[in-house]
C-alpha positions as CSV (number, residue, x, y, z in Angstrom):
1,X,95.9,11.2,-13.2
2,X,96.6,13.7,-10.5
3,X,93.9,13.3,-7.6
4,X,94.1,16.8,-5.1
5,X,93.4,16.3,-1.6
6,X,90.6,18.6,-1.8
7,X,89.3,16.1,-4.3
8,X,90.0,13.5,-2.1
9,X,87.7,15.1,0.5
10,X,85.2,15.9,-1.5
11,X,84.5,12.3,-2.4
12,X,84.9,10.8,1.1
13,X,82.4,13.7,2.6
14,X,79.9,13.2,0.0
15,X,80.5,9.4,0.4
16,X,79.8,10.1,4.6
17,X,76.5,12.5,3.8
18,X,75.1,9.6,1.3
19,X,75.8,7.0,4.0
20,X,74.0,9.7,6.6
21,X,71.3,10.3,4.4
22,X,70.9,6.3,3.9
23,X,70.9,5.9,7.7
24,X,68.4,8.5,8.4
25,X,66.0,7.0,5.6
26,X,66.5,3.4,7.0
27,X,65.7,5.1,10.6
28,X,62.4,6.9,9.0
29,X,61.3,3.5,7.4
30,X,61.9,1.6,11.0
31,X,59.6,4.5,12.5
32,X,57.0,4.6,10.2
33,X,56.5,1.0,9.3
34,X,56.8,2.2,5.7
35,X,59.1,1.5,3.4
36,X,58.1,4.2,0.9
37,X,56.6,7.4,1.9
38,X,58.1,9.4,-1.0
39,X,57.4,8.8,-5.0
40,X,61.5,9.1,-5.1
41,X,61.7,6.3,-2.6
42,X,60.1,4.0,-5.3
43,X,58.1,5.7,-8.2
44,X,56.4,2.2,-9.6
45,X,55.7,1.3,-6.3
46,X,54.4,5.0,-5.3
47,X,51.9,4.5,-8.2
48,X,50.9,1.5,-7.4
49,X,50.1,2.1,-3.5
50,X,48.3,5.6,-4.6
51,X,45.8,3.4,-6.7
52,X,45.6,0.7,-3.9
53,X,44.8,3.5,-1.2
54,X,42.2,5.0,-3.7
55,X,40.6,1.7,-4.4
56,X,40.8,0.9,-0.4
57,X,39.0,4.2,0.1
58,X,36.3,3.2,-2.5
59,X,35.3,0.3,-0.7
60,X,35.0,1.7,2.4
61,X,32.7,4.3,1.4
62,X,30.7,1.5,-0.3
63,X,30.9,-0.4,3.0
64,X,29.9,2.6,4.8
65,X,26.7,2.7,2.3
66,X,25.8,-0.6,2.7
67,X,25.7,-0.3,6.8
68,X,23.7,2.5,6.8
69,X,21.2,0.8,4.1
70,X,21.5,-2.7,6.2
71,X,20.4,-0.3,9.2
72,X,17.9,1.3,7.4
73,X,16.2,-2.0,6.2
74,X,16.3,-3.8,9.6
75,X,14.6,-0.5,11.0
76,X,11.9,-0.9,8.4
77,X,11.6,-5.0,9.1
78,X,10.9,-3.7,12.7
79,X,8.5,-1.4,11.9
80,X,6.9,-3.3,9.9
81,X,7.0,-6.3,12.5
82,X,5.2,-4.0,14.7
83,X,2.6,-3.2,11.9
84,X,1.7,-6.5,12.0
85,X,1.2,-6.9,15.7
86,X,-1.2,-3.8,15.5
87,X,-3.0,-5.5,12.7
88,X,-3.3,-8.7,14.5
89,X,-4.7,-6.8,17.5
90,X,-7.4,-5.2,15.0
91,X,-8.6,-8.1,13.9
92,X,-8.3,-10.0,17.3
93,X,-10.9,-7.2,18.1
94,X,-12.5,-7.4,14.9
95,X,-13.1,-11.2,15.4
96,X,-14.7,-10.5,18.5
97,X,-16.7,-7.7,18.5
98,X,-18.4,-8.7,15.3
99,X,-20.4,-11.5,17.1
100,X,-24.2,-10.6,17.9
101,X,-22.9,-11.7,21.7
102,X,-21.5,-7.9,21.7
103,X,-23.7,-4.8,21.6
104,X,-23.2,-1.1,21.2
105,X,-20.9,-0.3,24.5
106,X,-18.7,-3.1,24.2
107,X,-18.2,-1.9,20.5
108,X,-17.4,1.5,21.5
109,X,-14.9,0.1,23.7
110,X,-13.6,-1.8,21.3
111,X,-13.2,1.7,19.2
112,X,-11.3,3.6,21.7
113,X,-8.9,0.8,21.6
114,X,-8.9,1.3,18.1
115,X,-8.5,4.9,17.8
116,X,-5.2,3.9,19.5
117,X,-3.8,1.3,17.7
118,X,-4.9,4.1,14.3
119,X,-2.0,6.8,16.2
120,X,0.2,3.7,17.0
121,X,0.1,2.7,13.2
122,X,1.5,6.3,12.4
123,X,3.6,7.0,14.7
124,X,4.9,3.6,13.2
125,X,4.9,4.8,9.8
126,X,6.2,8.1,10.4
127,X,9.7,6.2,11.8
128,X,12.7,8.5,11.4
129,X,16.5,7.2,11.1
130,X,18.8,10.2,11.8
131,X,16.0,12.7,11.6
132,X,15.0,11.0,7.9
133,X,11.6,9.3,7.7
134,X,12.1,5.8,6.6
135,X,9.2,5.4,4.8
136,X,8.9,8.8,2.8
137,X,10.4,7.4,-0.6
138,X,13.1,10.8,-1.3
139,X,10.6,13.3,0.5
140,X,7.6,14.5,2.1
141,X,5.9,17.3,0.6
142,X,2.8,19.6,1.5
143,X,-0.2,19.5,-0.6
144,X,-3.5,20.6,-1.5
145,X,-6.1,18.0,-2.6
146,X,-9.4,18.9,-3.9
147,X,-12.7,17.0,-4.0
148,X,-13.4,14.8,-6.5
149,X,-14.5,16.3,-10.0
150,X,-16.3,15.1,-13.0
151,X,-14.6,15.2,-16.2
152,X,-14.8,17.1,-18.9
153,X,-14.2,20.3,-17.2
154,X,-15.0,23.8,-18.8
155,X,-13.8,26.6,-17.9
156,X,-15.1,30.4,-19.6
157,X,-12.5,33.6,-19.4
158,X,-13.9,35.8,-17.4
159,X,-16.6,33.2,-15.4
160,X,-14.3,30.6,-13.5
161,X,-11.1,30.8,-14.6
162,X,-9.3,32.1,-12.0
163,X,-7.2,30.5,-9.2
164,X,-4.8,31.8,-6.2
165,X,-2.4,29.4,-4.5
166,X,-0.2,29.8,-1.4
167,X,2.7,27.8,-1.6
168,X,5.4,27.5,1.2
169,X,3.9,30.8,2.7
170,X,4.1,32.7,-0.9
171,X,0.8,33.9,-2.2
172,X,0.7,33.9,-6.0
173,X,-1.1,37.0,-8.1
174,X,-4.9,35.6,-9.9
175,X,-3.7,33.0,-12.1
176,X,-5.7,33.0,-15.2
177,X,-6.3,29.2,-16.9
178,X,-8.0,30.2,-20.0
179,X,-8.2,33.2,-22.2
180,X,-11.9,31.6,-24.0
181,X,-14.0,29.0,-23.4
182,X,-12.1,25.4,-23.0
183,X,-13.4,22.0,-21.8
184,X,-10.5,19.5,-19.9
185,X,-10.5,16.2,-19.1
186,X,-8.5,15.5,-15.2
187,X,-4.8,14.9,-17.0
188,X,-4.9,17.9,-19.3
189,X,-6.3,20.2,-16.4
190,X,-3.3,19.1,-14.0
191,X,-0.9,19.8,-16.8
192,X,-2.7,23.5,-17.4
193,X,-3.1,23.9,-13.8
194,X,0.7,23.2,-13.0
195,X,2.0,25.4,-16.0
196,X,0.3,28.1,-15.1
197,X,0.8,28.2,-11.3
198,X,4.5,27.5,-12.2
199,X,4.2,30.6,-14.7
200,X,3.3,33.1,-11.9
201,X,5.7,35.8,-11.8
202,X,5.6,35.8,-7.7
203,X,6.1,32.3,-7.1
204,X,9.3,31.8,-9.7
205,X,11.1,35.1,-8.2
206,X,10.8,33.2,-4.4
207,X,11.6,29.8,-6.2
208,X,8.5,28.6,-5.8
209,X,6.8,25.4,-8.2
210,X,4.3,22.5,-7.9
211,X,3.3,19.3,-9.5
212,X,-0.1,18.8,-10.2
213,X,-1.8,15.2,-11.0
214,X,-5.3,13.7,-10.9
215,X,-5.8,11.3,-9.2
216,X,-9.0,9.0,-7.8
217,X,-11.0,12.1,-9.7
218,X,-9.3,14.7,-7.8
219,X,-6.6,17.3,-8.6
220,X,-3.5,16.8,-6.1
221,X,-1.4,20.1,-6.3
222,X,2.1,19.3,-4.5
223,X,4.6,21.4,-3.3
224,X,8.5,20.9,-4.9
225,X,9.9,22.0,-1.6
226,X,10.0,19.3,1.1
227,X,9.6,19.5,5.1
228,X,7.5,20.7,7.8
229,X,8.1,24.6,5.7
230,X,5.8,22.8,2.5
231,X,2.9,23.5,2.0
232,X,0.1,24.1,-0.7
233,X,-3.4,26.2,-0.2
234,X,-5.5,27.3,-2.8
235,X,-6.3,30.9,-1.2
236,X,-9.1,32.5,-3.9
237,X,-10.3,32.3,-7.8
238,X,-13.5,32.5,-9.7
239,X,-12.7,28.4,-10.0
240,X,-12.5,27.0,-6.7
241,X,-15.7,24.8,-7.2
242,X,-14.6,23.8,-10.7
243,X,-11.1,23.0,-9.9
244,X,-12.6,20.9,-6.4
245,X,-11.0,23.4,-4.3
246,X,-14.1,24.3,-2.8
247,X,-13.1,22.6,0.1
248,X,-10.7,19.4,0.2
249,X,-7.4,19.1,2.7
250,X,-4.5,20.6,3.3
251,X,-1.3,19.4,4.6
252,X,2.5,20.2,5.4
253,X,5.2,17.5,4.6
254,X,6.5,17.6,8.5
255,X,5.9,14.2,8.3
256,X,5.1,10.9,5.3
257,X,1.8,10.0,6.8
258,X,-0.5,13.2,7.7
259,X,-3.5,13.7,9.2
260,X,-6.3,15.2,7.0
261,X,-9.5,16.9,7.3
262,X,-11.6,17.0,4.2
263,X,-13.8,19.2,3.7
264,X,-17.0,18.7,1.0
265,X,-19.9,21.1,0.3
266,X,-23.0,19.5,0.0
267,X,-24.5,18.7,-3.6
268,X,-28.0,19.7,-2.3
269,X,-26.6,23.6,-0.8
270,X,-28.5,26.4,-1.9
271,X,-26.0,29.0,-0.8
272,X,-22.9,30.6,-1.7
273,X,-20.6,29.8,1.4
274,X,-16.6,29.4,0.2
275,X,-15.2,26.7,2.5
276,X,-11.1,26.8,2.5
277,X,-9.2,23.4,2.4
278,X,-9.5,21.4,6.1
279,X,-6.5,20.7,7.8
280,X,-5.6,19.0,11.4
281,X,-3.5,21.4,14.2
282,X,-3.7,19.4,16.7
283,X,-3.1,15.6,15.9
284,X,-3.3,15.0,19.6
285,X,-6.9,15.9,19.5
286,X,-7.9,13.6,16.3
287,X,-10.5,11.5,16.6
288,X,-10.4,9.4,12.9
289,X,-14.2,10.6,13.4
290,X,-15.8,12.3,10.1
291,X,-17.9,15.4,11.2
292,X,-20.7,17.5,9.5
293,X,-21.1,21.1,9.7
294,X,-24.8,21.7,9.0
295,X,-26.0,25.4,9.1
296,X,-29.4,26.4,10.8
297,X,-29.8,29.3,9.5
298,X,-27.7,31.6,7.2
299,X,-25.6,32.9,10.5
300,X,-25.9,29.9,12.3
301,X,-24.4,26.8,12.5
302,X,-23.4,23.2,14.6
303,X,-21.3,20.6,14.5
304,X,-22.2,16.8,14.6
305,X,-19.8,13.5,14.6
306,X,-21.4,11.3,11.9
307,X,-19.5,8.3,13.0
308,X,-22.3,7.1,14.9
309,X,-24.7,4.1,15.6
310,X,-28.0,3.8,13.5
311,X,-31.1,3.4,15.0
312,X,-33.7,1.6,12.8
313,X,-37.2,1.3,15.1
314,X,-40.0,-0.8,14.0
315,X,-43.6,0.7,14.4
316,X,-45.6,-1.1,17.4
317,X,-48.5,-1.3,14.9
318,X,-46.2,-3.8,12.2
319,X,-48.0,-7.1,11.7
320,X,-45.2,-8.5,10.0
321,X,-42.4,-10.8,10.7
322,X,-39.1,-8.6,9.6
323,X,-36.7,-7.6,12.0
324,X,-33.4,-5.7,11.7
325,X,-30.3,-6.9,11.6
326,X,-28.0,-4.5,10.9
327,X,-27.9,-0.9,10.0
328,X,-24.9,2.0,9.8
329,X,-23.2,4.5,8.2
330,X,-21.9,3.8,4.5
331,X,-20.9,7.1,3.2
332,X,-20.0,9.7,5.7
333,X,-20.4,12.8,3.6
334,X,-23.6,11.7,2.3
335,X,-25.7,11.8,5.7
336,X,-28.5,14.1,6.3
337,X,-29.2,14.0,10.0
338,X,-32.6,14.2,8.8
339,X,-35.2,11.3,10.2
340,X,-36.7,9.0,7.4
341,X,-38.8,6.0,7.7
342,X,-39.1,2.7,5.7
343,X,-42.6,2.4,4.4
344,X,-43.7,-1.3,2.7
345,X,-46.5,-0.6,0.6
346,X,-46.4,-4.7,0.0
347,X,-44.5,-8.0,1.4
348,X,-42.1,-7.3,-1.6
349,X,-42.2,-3.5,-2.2
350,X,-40.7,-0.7,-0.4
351,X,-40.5,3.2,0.1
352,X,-38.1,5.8,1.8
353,X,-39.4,8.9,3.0
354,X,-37.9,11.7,4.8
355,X,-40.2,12.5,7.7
356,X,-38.0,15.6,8.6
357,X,-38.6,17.1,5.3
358,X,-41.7,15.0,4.0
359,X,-39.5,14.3,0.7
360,X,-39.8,11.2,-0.5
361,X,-36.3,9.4,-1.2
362,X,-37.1,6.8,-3.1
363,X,-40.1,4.3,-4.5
364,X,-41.3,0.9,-4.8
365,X,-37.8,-0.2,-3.6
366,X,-37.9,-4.3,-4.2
367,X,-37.8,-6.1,-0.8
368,X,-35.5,-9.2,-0.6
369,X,-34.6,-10.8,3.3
370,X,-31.1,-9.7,4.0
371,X,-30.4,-7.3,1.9
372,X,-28.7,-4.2,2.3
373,X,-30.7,-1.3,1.8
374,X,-28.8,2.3,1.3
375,X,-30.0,5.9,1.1
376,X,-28.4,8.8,1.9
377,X,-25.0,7.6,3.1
378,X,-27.0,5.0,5.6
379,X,-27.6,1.2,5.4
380,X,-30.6,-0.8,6.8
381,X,-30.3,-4.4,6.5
382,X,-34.2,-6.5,7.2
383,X,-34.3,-9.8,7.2
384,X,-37.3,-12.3,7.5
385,X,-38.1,-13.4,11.2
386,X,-40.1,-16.2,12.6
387,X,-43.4,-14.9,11.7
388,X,-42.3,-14.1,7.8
389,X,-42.2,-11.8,5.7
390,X,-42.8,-7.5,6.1
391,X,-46.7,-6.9,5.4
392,X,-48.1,-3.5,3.8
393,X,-48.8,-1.0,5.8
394,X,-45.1,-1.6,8.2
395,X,-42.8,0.8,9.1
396,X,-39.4,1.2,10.3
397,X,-37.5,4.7,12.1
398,X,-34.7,5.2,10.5
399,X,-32.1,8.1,12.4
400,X,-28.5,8.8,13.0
401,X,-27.3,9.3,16.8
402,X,-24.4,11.9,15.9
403,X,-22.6,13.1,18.5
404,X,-23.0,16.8,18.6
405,X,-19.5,18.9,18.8
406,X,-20.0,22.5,18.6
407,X,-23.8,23.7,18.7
408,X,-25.8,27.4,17.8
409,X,-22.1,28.7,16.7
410,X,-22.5,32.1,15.1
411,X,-21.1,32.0,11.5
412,X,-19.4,35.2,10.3
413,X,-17.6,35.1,6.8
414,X,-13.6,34.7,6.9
415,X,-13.6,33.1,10.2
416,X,-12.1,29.9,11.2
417,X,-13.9,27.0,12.6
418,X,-12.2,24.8,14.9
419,X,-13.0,21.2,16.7
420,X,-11.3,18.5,18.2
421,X,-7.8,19.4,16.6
422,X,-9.5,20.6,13.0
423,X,-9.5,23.8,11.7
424,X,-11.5,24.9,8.7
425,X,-12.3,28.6,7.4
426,X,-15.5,29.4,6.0
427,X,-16.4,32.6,3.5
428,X,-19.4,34.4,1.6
429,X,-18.9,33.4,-2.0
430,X,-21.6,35.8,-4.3
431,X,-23.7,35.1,-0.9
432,X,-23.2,33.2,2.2
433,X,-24.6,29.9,3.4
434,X,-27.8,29.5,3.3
435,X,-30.4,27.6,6.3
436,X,-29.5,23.6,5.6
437,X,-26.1,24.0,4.0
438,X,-23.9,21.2,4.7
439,X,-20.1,20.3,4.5
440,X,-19.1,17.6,5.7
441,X,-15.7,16.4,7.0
442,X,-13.9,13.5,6.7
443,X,-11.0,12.3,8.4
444,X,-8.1,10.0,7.8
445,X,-4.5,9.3,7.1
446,X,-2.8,10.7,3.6
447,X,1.1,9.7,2.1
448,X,2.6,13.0,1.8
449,X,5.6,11.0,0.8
450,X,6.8,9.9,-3.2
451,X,7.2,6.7,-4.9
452,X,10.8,7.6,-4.8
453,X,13.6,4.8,-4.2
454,X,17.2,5.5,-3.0
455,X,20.1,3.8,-3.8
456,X,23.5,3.3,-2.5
457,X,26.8,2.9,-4.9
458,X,28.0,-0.7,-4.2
459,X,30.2,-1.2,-7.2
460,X,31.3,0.4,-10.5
461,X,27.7,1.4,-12.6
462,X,26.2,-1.1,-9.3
463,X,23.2,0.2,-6.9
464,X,21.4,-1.3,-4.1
465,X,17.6,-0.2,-3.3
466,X,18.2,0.9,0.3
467,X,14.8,1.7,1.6
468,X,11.0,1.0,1.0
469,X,8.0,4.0,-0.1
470,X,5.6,4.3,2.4
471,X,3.1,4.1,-0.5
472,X,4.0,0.2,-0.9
473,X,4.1,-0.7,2.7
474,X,0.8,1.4,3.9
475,X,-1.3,3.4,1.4
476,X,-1.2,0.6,-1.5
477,X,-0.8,-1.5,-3.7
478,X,-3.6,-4.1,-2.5
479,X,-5.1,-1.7,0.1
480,X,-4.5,1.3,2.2
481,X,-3.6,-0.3,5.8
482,X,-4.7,3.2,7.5
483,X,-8.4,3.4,5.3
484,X,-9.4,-0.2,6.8
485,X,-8.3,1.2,10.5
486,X,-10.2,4.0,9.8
487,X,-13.3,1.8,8.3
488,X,-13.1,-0.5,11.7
489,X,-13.1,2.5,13.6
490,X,-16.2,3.6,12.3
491,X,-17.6,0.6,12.4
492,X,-17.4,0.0,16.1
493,X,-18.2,3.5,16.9
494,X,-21.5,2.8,15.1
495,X,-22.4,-0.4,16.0
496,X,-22.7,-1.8,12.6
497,X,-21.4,-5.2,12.0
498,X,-21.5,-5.3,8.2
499,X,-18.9,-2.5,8.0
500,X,-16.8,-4.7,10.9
501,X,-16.8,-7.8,8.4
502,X,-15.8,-5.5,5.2
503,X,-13.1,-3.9,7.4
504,X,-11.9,-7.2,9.0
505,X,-11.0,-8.5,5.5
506,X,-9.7,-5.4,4.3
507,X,-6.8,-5.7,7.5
508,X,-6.5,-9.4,6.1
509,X,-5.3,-8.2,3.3
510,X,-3.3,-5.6,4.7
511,X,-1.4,-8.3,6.9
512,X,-0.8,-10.0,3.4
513,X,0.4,-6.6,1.9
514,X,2.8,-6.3,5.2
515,X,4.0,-9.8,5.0
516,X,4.6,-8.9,1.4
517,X,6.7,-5.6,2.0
518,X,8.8,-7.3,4.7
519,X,10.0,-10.3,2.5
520,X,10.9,-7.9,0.1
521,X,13.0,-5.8,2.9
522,X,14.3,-8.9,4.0
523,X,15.6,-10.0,0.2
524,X,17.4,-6.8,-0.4
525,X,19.5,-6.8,3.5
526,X,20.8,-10.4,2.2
527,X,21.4,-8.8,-1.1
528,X,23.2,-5.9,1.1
529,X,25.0,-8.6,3.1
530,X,26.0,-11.0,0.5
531,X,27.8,-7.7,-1.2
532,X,29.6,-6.5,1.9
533,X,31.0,-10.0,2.2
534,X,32.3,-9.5,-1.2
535,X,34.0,-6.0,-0.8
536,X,35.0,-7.4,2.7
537,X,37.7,-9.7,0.6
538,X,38.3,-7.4,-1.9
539,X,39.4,-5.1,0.8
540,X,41.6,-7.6,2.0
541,X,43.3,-8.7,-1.1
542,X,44.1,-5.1,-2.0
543,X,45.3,-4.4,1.3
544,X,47.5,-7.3,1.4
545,X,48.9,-6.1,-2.6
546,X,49.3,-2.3,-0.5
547,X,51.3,-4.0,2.4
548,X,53.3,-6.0,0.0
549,X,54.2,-2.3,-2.1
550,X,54.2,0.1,1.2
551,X,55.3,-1.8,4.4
552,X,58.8,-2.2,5.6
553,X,60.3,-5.5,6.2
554,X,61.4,-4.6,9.3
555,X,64.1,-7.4,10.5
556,X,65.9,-6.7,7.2
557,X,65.4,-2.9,7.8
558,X,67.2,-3.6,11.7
559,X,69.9,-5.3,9.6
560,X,70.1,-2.9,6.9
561,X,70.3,-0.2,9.6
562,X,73.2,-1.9,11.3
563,X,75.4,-2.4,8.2
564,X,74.9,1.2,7.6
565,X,75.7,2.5,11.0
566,X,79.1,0.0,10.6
567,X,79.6,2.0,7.2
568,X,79.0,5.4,8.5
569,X,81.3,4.4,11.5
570,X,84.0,3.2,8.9
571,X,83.9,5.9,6.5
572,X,84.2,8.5,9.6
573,X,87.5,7.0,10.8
574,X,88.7,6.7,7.3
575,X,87.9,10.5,6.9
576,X,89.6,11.0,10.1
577,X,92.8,9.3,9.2
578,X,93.6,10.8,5.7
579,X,92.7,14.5,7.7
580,X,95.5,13.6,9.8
581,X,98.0,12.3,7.5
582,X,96.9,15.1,5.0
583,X,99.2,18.5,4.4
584,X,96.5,20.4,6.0
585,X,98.0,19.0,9.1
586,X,101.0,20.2,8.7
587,X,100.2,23.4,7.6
588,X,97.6,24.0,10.6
């Protein structure tokens, strides 16, 4: 066969450009550390390092998830560390000041300190980790709570059927609940309630909804958005009183645990004053105190703090031998501020009579040393002394020291009403308020938060919990940790060492409930841990099988490189020689 010279340079050029191209891809290799970059460098092994990469990335997100859950948890062992050393201070204080060595002024002390241990324990609860609240389950919402209702409730088209909400500053049109006469019990009126708020032609075109439960005997209507921006107000409605939105709180979801005011009309009122849902505005300013608003006169009103001592004052004239030992405030919204006196018409046998009024409260009450005797939100306890038993004819003073707050305010309808960081708004109804109206207003600490759990992806179809609701921890299961504060407070404000006891072994059980919480954050970091030390050595093993496919060997890359520069050096001489002994030589 007859081989050309040009055929003979074309071989030995293509020959030098795959010997260049091989150099230049050994060079690359050295540089990179790689040995292949390219699926034409190795196909199976592309494959195979493009699943190992993707696998590699896997587990680092999953490590990533699991060290932001690990953080999350050992902020929430802290917090809830420092629960606990708030609680223990309560009940060091508790312990104390329950003791008949300590009177009324040391007991108020003892409630200021408490006041600040109550902000302390929110401010604790209310913990944020990269501006999320740790304890808020998957959100904090706003939300409108009414006043507790009894079931069945009826409602008549046309009579008190009609309801206008506010939510996330859109006002709905005049929802209408019923087109007849229907009677509900709580569940079926949260389910009408929420249909038909949801329903409202406003509200859906701004993507506006609610959930609505009942709950404790109260409807709870909850905003769907989330944030400081949620909120819930039920504005109007022929209904407001049936529904319990005749008052009730208000609040935003800025934060999980909330401040409330609520507000509840007095069973006893003879006028038709609207009172809007309470709500705090200035948290700096809250006292944990529970307040009436008592009117004078139908365009008058004042403002007292019920959380106050008791004073129970036997006659001089008593010829018997019982004493008190105890007396306070048992049911805030209940009080009167009226006087009343304790009247035994025998050793055994008792009446109550309001002296401001000249009602009678109650009769032939049975007398027994030591126990607790309660009317109208108060408690007197008597108790036997050294000279025996009560005798007919004794008497004992019974009155409440509030603290009066505003006083001789002039009311006029639509206005707001606002004291020591509360702000209420107060309306004529079919009239206004009438002389001896009374709302009263309680304050405390509500979860604006959910039950809701998050989870992080640790595996293939595997989830971690990564975080613990604010409704386990504080507000339940055995008992709400901010009530019993609350319940102290009150207490030592008052002077009443009963309600010190109850709350003393309410925080008991609220250290229990902490202790509790914290074991269970404390199981689910080792949980966290144990699996990170797992994908810690998967990520190894797959990195080694991705070095072992990917990664140059680099001393027999040096060599390769060498032998290839010798046969690039080799072919160029031979391509050099033939040129010159070629008949392109001799023809040039």
């Amino acid at each position: 066969m007859r081989i050309t010279e040009t055929q003979l340079f074309s071989l030995l050029t293509n020959n030098l450009q795959r010997a260049q191209a091989r150099l230049l891809t050994i060079q690359e290799q050295i540089s990179t550390g790689k040995r292949v970059i390219r699926p034409a460098d190795d196909p199976a092994a592309f494959n195979a390092i493009v699943f190992d990469k993707t696998q590699l990335a896997q587990i680092e997100q999953r490590l990533r998830n699991i060290q932001f859950a690990t953080t999350r948890l050992d902020l929430t062992d802290k917090a809830l560390s420092s629960v606990t050393s708030v609680l223990a201070r309560a009940q060091e204080l508790a312990v104390r000041l329950r003791s008949d060595t300590n009177g009324a002024p040391e007991r108020a002390a003892g409630a200021r300190e408490v006041r600040q241990l109550l902000h302390e324990l929110q401010q604790i609860a209310n913990t944020e980790l990269r501006g999320e609240a740790i304890f808020a389950g998957t959100g904090a919402h706003g939300r409108a709570t009414g006043v507790e209702i009894g079931e069945p409730v009826t409602f008549s088209n046309g009579v008190n059927d009609t309801v206008q909400v506010t939510v996330d500053g859109v006002t709905s049109g005049v929802i209408d609940l019923t087109d007849g006469a229907e009677s509900f019990t709580g569940v079926e009126l949260a389910a009408r309630l929420q249909s038909r708020i949801n329903a409202d032609a406003a509200l859906r075109v701004a993507g506006k909804s609610v959930t609505v439960t009942f709950e404790g005997g109260r409807l709870v209507i909850v905003s769907n958005g989330y944030g400081a921006t949620s909120t819930v107000r039920v504005v109007a409605g022929s209904g407001l009183s049936a529904l319990g939105f005749n008052g009730g709180s208000t609040t935003t979801g800025a934060v999980p645990f909330a401040l409330t005011a609520t507000i509840q009309p007095a069973s006893s009122n003879t006028g038709q004053g609207l009172i809007a849902q309470g709500r705090v505005t200035d948290p700096s300013l809250a006292t944990f105190e529970n307040y009436m608003i008592r009117f004078s006169s139908a365009t008058a009103f004042d403002v007292y703090s019920v959380s106050a001592p008791v004073s129970v004052s036997p006659r001089e004239a008593n010829m018997g031998g019982a004493g008190v030992t105890d007396a306070g405030v048992v049911d805030p919204t209940a009080v009167t501020l009226d006087a009343y006196e304790i009247r035994f018409t025998s050793t055994d046998q008792f009446d109550i009579v309001n002296t401001t009024t000249g009602a009678t409260v109650s009769m032939a009450n049975t007398y027994r040393s030591g126990e607790a005797i309660d009317f109208d939100g108060l408690r007197v306890v008597l108790s036997d002394g050294l000279r025996g038993a009560p005798r007919s004819g004794d008497r004992f003073a019974v009155t409440l020291e509030a603290r009066a707050v505003l006083t001789n305010w002039t009311y006029v309808s639509g206005s707001q009403i606002s004291f020591e960081g509360i702000n209420v708004s107060l309306a004529d109804g079919g009239s206004g308020p009438a002389a001896g109206d009374r709302f009263s207003v309680a304050t405390g600490v509500q979860y604006q938060g959910n039950n809701g759990i998050q989870y992080i992806e640790t595996g293939s179809d595997q989830t971690l919990q990564s975080n613990v609701p604010g409704s386990q921890a504080f507000s339940g299961p055995t008992v709400d940790l901010f009530d019993a504060m609350a319940r102290l407070y009150g207490a030592l404000n008052g002077n009443y060492r009963g309600g010190i006891s109850q709350a003393l072994a309410e925080i008991e059980e609220a250290v229990t409930q902490i202790a509790s919480i914290q074991g269970e954050a404390g199981a689910l970091t080792n949980r966290l841990e144990m699996t990170a030390s797992r994908l810690d050595a998967t990520k190894g093993f797959v990195t080694e099988m991705l070095s072992q496919n990917e990664d140059v060997d680099v001393v027999k890359a040096i060599s390769d490189l060498t032998l290839q520069q010798y046969a690039l050096e080799a072919a160029s001489r031979t391509l050099t020689t033939i040129f010159h002994s070629s008949l392109l030589k001799f023809l040039r």
